[in-house]
C-alpha positions as CSV (number, residue, x, y, z in Angstrom):
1,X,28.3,31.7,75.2
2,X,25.5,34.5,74.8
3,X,25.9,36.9,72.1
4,X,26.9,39.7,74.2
5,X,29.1,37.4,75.7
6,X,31.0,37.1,72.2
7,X,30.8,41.0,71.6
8,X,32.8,41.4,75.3
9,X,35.5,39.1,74.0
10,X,36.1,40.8,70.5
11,X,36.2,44.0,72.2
12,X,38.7,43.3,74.6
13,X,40.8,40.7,72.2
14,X,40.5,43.6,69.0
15,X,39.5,47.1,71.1
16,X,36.9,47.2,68.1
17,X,33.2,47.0,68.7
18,X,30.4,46.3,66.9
19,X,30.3,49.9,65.1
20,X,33.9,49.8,64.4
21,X,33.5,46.6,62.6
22,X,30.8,48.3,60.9
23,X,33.0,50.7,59.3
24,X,35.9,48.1,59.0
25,X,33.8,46.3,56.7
26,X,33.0,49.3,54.7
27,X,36.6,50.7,54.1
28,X,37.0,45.9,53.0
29,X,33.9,46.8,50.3
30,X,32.1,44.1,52.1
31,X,29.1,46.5,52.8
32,X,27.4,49.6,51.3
33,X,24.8,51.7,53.0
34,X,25.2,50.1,56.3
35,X,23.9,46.6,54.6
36,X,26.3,43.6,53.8
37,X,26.7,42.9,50.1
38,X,24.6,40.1,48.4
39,X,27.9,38.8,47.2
40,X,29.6,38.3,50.1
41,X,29.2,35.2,52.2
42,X,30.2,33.9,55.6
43,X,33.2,33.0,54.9
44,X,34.5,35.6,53.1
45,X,33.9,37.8,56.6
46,X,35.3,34.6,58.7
47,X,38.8,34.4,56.4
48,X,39.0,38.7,56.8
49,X,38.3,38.5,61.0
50,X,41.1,35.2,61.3
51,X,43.3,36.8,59.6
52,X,43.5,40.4,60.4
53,X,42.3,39.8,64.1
54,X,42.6,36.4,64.9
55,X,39.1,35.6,65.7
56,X,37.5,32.0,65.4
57,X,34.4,31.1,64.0
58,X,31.8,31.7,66.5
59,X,33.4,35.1,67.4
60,X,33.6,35.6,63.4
61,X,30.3,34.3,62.9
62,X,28.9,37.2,65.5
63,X,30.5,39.7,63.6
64,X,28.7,38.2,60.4
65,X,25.0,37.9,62.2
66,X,26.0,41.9,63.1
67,X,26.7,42.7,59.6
68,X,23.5,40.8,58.3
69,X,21.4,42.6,60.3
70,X,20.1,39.0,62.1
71,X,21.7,40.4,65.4
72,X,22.6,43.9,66.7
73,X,24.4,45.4,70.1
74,X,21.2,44.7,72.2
75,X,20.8,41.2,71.2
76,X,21.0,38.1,73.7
């Protein structure tokens, strides 16, 4: 699945998108300024998306890349 591909199925299986989860994450004190935390890892943002939205691990794991700042919206 392409990475837009994963950011078509969050949105229509949480109604959130990329900037939503952006400030979801800030409000969880997993980022500051817009950047994720040194401290937190993967998994901490894999355990938050399974259990508040249900989300697997690749659609987690594109949440994650978002939050690094390896991906963003207009990534493949």
């Amino acid at each position: 699945m392409s990475f837009q591909g994963y950011l078509k199925t969050i949105r229509e299986k949480t109604g959130n998108g990329p900037a939503e989860f952006r400030t979801l994450a800030e409000q969880k004190g997993f980022t500051a300024e817009g950047k994720l935390k040194p401290e937190v890892k993967a998994g901490d943002i894999v355990n938050w998306l399974k259990n508040d939205f249900d989300l697997g691990q690749g659609h987690s794991m594109a949440i994650y890349a978002l939050l690094k700042g390896i991906k963003n919206e207009d990534s493949e």
